[in-house]
PARO-971076 format. One record per residue (C-alpha): x, z, y; residue in one letter. Coordinates in steps of 0.02 Angstrom, whole numbers, padded with zeros to 5 digits, always signed. Layout:
XZYa ...
REM end
This chain:
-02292-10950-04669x -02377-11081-04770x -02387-11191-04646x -02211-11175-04603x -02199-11227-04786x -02288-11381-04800x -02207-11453-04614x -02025-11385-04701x -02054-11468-04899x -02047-11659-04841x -01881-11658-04750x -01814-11547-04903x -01887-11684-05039x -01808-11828-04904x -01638-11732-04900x -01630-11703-05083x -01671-11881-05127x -01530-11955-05013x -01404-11823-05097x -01442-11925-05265x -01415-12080-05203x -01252-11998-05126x -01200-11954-05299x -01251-12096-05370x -01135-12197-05265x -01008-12068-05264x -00998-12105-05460x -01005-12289-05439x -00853-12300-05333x -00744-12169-05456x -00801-12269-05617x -00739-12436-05507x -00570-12343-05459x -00603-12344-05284x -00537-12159-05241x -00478-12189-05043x -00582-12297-04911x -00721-12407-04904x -00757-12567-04782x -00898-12530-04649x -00979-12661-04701x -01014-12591-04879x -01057-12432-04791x -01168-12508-04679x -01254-12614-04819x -01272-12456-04952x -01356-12349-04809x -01488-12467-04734x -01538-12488-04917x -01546-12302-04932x -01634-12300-04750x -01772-12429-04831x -01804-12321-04961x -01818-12160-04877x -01908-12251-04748x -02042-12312-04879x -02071-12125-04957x -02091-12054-04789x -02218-12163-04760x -02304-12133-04927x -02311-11931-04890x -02484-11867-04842x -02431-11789-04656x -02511-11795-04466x -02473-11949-04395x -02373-11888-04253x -02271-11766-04382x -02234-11944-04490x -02166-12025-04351x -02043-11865-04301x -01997-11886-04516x -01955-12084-04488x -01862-12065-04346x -01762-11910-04421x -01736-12034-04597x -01652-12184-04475x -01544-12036-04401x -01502-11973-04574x -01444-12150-04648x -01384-12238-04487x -01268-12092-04426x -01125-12118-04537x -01119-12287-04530x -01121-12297-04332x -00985-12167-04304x -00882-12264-04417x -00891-12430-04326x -00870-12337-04168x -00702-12269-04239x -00626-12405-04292x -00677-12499-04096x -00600-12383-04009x -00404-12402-03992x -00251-12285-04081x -00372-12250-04232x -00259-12222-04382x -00349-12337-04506x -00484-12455-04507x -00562-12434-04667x -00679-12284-04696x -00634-12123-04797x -00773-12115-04959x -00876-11986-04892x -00871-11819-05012x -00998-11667-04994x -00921-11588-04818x -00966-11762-04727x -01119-11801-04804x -01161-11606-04766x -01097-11636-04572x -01204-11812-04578x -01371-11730-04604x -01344-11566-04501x -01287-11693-04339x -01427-11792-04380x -01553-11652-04384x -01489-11588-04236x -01496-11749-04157x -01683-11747-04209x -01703-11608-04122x -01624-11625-03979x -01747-11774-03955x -01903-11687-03991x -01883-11527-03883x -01829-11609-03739x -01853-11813-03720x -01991-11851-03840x -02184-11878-03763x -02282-11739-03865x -02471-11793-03936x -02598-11814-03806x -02692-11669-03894x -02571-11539-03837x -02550-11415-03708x -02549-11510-03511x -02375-11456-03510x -02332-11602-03622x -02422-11708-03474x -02326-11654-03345x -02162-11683-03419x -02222-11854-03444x -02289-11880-03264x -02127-11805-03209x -02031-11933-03328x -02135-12060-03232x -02076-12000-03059x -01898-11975-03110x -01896-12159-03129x -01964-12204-02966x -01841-12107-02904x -01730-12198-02994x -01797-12369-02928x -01773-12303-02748x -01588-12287-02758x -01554-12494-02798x -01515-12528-02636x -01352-12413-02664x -01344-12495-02846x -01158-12554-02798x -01097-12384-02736x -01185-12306-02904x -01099-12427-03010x -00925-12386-02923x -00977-12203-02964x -01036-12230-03142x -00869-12321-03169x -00756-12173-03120x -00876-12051-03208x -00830-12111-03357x -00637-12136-03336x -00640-11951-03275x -00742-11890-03424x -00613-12009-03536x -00489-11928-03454x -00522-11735-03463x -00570-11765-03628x -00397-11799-03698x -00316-11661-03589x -00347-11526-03735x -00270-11649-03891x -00105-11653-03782x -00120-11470-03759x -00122-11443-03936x +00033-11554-03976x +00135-11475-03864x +00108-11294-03920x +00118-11378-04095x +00303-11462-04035x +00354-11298-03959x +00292-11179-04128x +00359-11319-04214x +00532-11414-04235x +00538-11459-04068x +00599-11651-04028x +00633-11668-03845x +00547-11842-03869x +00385-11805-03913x +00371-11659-03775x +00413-11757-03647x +00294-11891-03696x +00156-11761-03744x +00189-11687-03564x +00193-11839-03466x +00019-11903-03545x -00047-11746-03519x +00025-11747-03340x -00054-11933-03326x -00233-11883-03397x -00235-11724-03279x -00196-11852-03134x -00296-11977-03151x -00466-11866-03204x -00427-11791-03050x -00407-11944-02940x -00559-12028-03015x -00675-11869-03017x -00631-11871-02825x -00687-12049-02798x -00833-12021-02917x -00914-11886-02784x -00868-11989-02665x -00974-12127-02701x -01131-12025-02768x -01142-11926-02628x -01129-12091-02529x -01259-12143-02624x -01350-11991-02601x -01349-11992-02415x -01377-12177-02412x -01565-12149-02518x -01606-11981-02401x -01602-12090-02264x -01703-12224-02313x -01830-12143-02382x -01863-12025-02249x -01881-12160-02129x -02005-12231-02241x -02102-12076-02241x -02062-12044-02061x -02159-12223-02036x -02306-12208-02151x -02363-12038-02064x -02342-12081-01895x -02468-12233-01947x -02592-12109-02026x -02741-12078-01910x -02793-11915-01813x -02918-11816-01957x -02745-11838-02073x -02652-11718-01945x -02783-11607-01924x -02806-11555-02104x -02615-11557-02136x -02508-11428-02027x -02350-11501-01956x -02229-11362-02051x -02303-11437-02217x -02276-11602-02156x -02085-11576-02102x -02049-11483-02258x -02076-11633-02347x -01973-11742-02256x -01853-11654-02242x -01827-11510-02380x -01905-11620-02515x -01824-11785-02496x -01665-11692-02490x -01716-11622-02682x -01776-11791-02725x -01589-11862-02695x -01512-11750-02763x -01602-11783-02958x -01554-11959-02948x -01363-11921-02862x -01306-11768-02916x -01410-11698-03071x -01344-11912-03153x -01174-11868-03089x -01180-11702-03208x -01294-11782-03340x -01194-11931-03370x -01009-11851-03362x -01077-11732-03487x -01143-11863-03601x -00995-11950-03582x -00881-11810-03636x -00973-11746-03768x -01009-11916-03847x -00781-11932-03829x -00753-11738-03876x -00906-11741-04036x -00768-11887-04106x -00614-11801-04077x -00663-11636-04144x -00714-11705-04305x -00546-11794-04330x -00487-11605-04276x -00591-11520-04436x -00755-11551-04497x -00781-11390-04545x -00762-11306-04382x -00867-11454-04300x -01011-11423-04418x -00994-11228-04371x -00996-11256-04176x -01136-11365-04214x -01243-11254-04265x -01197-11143-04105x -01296-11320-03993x -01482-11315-04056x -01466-11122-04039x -01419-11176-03835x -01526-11306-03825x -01669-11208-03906x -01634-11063-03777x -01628-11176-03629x -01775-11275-03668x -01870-11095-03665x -01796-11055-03503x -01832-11214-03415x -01999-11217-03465x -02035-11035-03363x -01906-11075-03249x -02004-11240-03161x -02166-11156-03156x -02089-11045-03045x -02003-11146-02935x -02143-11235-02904x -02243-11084-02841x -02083-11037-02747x -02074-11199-02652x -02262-11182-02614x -02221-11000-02543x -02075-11092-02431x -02188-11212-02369x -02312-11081-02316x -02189-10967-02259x -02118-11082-02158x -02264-11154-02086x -02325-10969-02031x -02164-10952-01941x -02191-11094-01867x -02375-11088-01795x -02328-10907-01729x -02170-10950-01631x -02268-11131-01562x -02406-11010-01516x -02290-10867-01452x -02367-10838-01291x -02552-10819-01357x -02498-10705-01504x -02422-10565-01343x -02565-10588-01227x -02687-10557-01366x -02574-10424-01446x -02572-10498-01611x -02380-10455-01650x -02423-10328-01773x -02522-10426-01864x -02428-10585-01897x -02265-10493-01936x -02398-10398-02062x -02445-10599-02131x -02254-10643-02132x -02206-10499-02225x -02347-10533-02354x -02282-10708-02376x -02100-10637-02397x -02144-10500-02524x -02217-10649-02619x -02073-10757-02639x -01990-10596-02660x -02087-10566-02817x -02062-10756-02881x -01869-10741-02865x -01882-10560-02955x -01957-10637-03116x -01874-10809-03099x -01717-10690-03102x -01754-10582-03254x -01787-10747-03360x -01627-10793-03301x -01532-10632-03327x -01616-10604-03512x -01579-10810-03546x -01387-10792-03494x -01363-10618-03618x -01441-10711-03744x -01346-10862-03711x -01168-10762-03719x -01227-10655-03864x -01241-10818-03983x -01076-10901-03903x -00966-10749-03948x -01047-10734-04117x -00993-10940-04148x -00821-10886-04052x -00785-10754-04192x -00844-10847-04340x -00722-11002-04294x -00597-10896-04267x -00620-10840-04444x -00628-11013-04518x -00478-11084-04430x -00379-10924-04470x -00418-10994-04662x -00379-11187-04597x -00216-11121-04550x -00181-11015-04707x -00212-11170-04807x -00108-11284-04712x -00262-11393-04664x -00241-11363-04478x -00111-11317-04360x -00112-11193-04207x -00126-11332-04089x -00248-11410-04173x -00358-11246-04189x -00307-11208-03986x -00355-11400-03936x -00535-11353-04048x -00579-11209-03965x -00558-11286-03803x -00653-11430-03842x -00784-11306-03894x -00802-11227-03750x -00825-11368-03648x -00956-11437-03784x -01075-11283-03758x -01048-11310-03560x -01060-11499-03574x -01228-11468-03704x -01301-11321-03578x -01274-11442-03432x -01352-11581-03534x -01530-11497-03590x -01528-11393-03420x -01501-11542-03309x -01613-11642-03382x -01749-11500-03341x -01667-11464-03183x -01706-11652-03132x -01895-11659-03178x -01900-11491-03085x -01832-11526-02944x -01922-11701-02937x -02113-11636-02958x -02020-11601-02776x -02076-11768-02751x -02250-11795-02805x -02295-11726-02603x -02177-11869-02543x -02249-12013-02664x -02435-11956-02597x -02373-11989-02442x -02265-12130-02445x -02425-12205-02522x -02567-12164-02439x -02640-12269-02325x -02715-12241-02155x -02910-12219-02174x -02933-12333-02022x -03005-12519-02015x -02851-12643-02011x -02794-12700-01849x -02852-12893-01801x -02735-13014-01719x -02832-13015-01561x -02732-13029-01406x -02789-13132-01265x -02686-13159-01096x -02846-13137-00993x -02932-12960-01029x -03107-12934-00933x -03101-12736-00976x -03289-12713-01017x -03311-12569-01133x -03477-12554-01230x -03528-12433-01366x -03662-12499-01458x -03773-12376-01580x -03634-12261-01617x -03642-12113-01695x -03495-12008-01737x -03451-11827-01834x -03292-11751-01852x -03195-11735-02010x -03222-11549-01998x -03397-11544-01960x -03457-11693-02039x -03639-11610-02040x -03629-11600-01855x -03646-11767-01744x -03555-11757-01595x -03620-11949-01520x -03797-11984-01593x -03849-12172-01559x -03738-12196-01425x -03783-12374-01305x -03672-12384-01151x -03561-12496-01054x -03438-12450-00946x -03416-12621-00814x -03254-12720-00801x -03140-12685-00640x -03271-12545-00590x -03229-12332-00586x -03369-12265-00713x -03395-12071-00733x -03450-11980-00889x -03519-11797-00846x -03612-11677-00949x -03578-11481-00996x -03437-11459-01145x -03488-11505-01303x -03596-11661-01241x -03484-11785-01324x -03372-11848-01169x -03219-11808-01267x -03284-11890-01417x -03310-12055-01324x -03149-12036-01258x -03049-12025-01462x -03165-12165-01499x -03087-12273-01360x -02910-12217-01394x -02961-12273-01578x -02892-12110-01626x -03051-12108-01737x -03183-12224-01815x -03368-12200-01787x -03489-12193-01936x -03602-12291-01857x -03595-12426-01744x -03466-12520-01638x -03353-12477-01488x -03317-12648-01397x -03211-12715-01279x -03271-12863-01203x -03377-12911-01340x -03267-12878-01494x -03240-12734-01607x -03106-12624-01548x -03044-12642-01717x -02995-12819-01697x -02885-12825-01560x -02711-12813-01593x -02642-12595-01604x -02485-12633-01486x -02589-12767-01364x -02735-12629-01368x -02617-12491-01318x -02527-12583-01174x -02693-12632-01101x -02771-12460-01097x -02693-12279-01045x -02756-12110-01076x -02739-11942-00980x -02787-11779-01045x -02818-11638-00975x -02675-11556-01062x -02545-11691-01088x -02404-11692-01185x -02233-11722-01127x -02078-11714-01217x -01912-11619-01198x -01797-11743-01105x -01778-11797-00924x -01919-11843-00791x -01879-12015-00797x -01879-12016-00993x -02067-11950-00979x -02133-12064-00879x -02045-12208-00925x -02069-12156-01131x -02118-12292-01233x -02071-12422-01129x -01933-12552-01159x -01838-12604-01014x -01929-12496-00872x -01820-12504-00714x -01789-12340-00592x -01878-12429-00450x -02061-12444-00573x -02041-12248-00625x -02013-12210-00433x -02158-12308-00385x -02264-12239-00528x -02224-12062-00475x -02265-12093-00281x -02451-12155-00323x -02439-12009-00443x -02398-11885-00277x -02269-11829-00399x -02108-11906-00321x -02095-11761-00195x -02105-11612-00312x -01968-11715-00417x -01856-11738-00294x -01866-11562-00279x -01826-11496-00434x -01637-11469-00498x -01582-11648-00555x -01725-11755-00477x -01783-11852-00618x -01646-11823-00730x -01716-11651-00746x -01743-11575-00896x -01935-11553-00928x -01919-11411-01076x -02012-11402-01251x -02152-11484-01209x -02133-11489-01031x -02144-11298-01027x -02005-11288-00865x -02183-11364-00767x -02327-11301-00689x -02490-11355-00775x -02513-11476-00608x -02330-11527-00634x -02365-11600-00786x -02532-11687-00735x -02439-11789-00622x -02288-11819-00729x -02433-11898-00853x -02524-11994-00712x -02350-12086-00674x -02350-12119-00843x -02488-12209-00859x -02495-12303-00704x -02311-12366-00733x -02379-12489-00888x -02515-12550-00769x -02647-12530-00867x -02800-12646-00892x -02906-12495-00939x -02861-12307-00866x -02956-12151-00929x -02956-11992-00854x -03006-11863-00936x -02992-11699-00827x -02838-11768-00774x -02849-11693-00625x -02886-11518-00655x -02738-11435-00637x -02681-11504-00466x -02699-11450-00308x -02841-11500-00182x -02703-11615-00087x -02648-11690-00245x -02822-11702-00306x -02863-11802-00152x -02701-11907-00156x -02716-11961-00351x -02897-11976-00306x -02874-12126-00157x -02760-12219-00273x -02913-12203-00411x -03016-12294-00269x -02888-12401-00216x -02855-12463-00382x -02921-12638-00392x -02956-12749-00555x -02921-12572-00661x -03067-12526-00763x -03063-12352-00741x -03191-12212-00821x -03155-12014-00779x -03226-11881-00843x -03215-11735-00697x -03287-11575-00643x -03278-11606-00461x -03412-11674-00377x -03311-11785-00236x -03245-11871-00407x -03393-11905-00472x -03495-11945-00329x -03373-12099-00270x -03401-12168-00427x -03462-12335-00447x -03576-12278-00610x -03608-12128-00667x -03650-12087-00874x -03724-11892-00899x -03721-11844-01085x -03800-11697-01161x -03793-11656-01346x -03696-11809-01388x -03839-11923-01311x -03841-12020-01162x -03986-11938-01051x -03954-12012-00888x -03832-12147-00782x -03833-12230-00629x -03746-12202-00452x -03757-12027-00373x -03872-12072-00240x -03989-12151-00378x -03980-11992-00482x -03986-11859-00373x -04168-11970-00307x -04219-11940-00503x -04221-11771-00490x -04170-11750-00672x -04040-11690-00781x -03899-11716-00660x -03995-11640-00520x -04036-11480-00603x -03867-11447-00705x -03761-11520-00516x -03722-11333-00513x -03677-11282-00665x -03553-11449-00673x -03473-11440-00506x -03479-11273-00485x -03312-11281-00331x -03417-11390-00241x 
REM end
């Protein structure tokens, strides 16, 4: 309580010191004569003397440094309010008189309870706390700072925001003169009714109702222009920076967590800057307009519904607080809920043949009866917030009600007056809730964002791509001392000191039993990954230098388990190709032995291949990824276990065009001896090592490793 005290006794000295100089003046100006208006420009002299002053003492009290600062900026608001709102009034067009009522005790009163609610207003909600306070204080700021990148993201629509901002605020103009016309005409028809004034009171009210409607149309036209204009762009922005990011960046982040970002939060990150502004401002706008007119209404009922707004404001700063902790732990439980949806139905088939049904609809229901529990509490604060809410709006309801039932008495206020004041306060506490709760609503809904901003800026954790790109490419590969590990099992070397060279225009084989690094050599080739030690070459420089898209079309890769896409035949083996002719994909898919199986199928090769190629066989699809790669006529073609899947006809068919294949660099890694054996060089790896290499004749001579594992690696032959 003391405490309470000591923060409480400065403002009270302050307050009580500016009601002196009040009186003081108040006397001057009745000794002088001067009973009816003042200039501004006295009024505006007098107070920034009295704002000096208090300034000075405020200054002078013995206080926390951050609590002084609060007590000046409260002081400016205190002697600068009156002032301001005067000049404003006599700027704005059909003001009654120009020259400034002396202010007696109800508006000096008014003055200091709008300023300290002003003060308020500012410190619970916009004002940067001290850095010794709760982290809470630090996120706000952080999501201040994100807010406004947000912000800066949407000037490219800055001409389709400024067309919206404009009819914002002839729509907020324009509803906010709707009740005063209200109130004249009840007041005409109560009244001695003139035919004259109603029908000039009805047509402007006619006018304002038509043209707030008409602009507030255009105005959501535009923002949500605007809106779909910045979702765009930025997704293809993020689109573009993850497709750049290399291989380990996809393996530690799922791909349900990754398309929930692009496309659930960069739908929440338009919508603060579009829609959440669109509210904000219209409500600022109003309430600035309606704050003006109500106190030309009665200043007595303005000062009682404004002590209804730090009540609100108070209430809805304690609700937004709890209410974006937990929507940030219930967009975490989407994310994860939809990403364990998403692995189980991609992995459908293994889930039934391993009977596993049971217990990922056991993990899906556990996720569920989280975010089950998250929207249970985040709807209690909300149903306890909106009882408290209505409790103090009908206790200000009643109370005004009281008041202007006195106005009236007293012949200080009409019934249309009183009818156009309650509606104006009723659209203050919606236009003040949608103020404070929009303002939280937007640095909620944009910590949405802080995923998207680490993404948009991260940057691929590869070496930069060189500018090398010859017209005459050897194809002489070469590792040189490499040793590599895996993101995931970084204390586990899969190539240890790695020298080899794979010749130019020559078929080279790498055999070895799984796990001897074959793959490995294979993701270092593809550049899919960068070794820790040592350099991959090709033809004497780094593979690092060469340019990415002259690297790519002078080398192709096929897996043992390749990837197509859903679309036709023709799309798949023509994909990523500009300007690929029928006759090359026809041609591809005959050295392929694919063209006959094609031709087979329902539409040839306009067939539809299926979610990743699923409507194939496993051989299918090995062909269908041969074509592929032989239609860019590669430089450099790797194999690895392309062949697998196919048939022994097929095998031996893709297998003479292998052989026939001439100025190809070509290295395959194979489990079937009449592959290996035709080779022109073989490489045998064990433990991520080169052990032994040479032709088969010369190795099987040697007696070694290849000689005693020959069974164990071709075990069909």
């Amino acid at each position: 309580m003391s405490g309470t005290l000591a923060l409480v006794k400065p403002y009270v000295f302050l307050l009580t010191f500016d009601a002196l100089l009040w009186l003081l003046i108040w006397l001057s100006v009745v000794s002088l004569g001067v009973t009816n208006s003042v200039g501004v420009t006295w009024l505006w002299c007098y107070r920034l003397v009295c704002w000096a002053i208090l300034h000075h003492l405020a200054l002078l009290i013995n206080i926390e440094k951050g609590q002084q600062m609060v007590l000046v900026r409260w002081v400016a608001a205190l002697c600068l309010l009156l002032p301001t709102y005067e000049t404003v009034k006599t700027l704005i067009p059909f003001t009654l008189q120009n020259n400034c009522p002396v202010p007696d005790v109800g508006m000096v009163a008014l003055c200091a309870a709008a300023a300290s609610m002003a003060c308020l207003l500012w410190e619970w909600v916009f004002h940067d706390k001290a850095k010794g306070d709760s982290g809470k204080q630090i996120k706000q700021q952080e999501a201040r700072a994100l807010l406004m990148r947000v912000v800066r993201y949407s000037y490219p629509d800055y001409l389709y925001l400024g067309a919206a901002f404009f009819f914002l605020t002839l729509t907020a103009l324009g509803e906010t003169y709707i009740p005063i016309y209200i109130g004249k005409v009840i007041d005409i028809l109560s009244g001695t009714y003139d035919h004259d004034s109603f029908l000039s009171a009805i047509g402007l009210l006619g006018l304002f109702s038509l043209g707030s409607s008409l602009f507030g149309g255009l105005r959501g036209g535009m923002f949500m222009c605007s809106l779909c204009r910045m979702n765009k762009r930025i997704r293809h922005m993020l689109f573009q920076n993850l497709i750049r990011q290399e291989i380990t960046f996809f393996e530690e982040n799922k791909p349900g967590s990754l398309s929930s970002r692009l496309i659930l939060d960069t739908d929440k990150m338009g919508r603060s800057v579009a829609m959440n502004v669109n509210v904000l401002l219209r409500s600022l706008v109003k309430t600035t307009g309606m704050l003006w007119l109500m106190l030309g209404l009665s200043w007595e009922l303005t000062l009682l519904a404004c002590v209804e707004m730090p009540l609100a404001v108070l209430l809805q700063n304690s609700y937004n607080m709890l209410s974006q902790d937990l929507s940030q732990q219930l967009q975490d439980c989407q994310a994860e809920t939809q990403e364990l949806a998403g692995e189980v139905i991609g992995a459908v088939r293994t889930v039934r043949s391993l009977h596993a049904e049971q217990q990922e609809l056991r993990r899906y229901q556990e996720a569920l009866d989280k975010m089950f529990n998250i929207k249970k509490r985040k709807g209690i604060y909300s149903a306890v917030h909106l009882l408290l809410r209505r409790t103090v709006t009908v206790g200000i309801k009643v109370l005004m009600l009281l008041v202007g039932r006195a106005l009236i008495a007293s012949q200080q206020l009409s019934m249309g007056s009183l009818l156009s004041f309650v509606l104006y306060q009723k659209d203050m506490a919606t236009n003040m809730k949608h103020l404070v709760y929009i303002y939280g609503d937007m640095l909620n809904t944009v910590t949405s964002s802080v995923k998207v901003f680490q993404l948009l800026d991260r940057k691929p954790r590869m070496k930069e791509e060189g500018s090398l790109a010859p017209k005459q490419l050897e194809g002489k590969l070469a590792f040189h001392k490499v040793t590599f590990s895996y993101h995931s099992r970084q204390d586990v070397q899969a190539l240890r000191n790695v020298t080899l060279e794979i010749a130019a225009e020559r078929m080279t084989a790498l055999v070895g039993l799984s796990g001897g690094g074959k793959s490995s050599c294979v993701s270092l080739l593809q550049r899919l990954y960068e070794p820790q030690g040592g350099e991959v070459l090709l033809d004497g420089e780094p593979l690092h230098h060469y340019e990415h898209r002259y690297l790519r079309s002078k080398m192709a890769v096929v897996s043992q388990n390749p990837v197509l896409f859903s679309g036709s035949v023709r799309y798949n083996i023509g994909y990523g190709l500009k300007g690929c002719s029928e006759e090359q994909v026809k041609e591809a898919a005959k050295r392929a032995n694919a063209h006959d199986f094609i031709c087979l199928l329902q539409d040839g090769y306009d067939t539809d291949v299926g979610e990743c190629g699923d409507q194939l066989s496993a051989g299918q699809k090995q062909c269908i990824a041969i074509a592929r790669a032989l239609v860019r006529r590669p430089q450099i073609l790797i194999l690895d276990e392309a062949t697998s899947s196919m048939d022994v006809n097929t095998q031996e068919a893709v297998q003479a065009v292998l052989n026939g294949a001439e100025g190809q660099t070509v290295l395959v890694i194979a489990h079937r001896l009449q592959t290996v054996e035709r080779a022109d060089h073989i490489i045998v790896m064990d433990n991520g090592e080169v052990v032994e290499q040479g032709t088969h004749q010369q190795l099987m001579e040697m007696e070694g490793q290849y000689y005693r594992l020959r069974e164990k690696l071709f075990p069909e032959d």
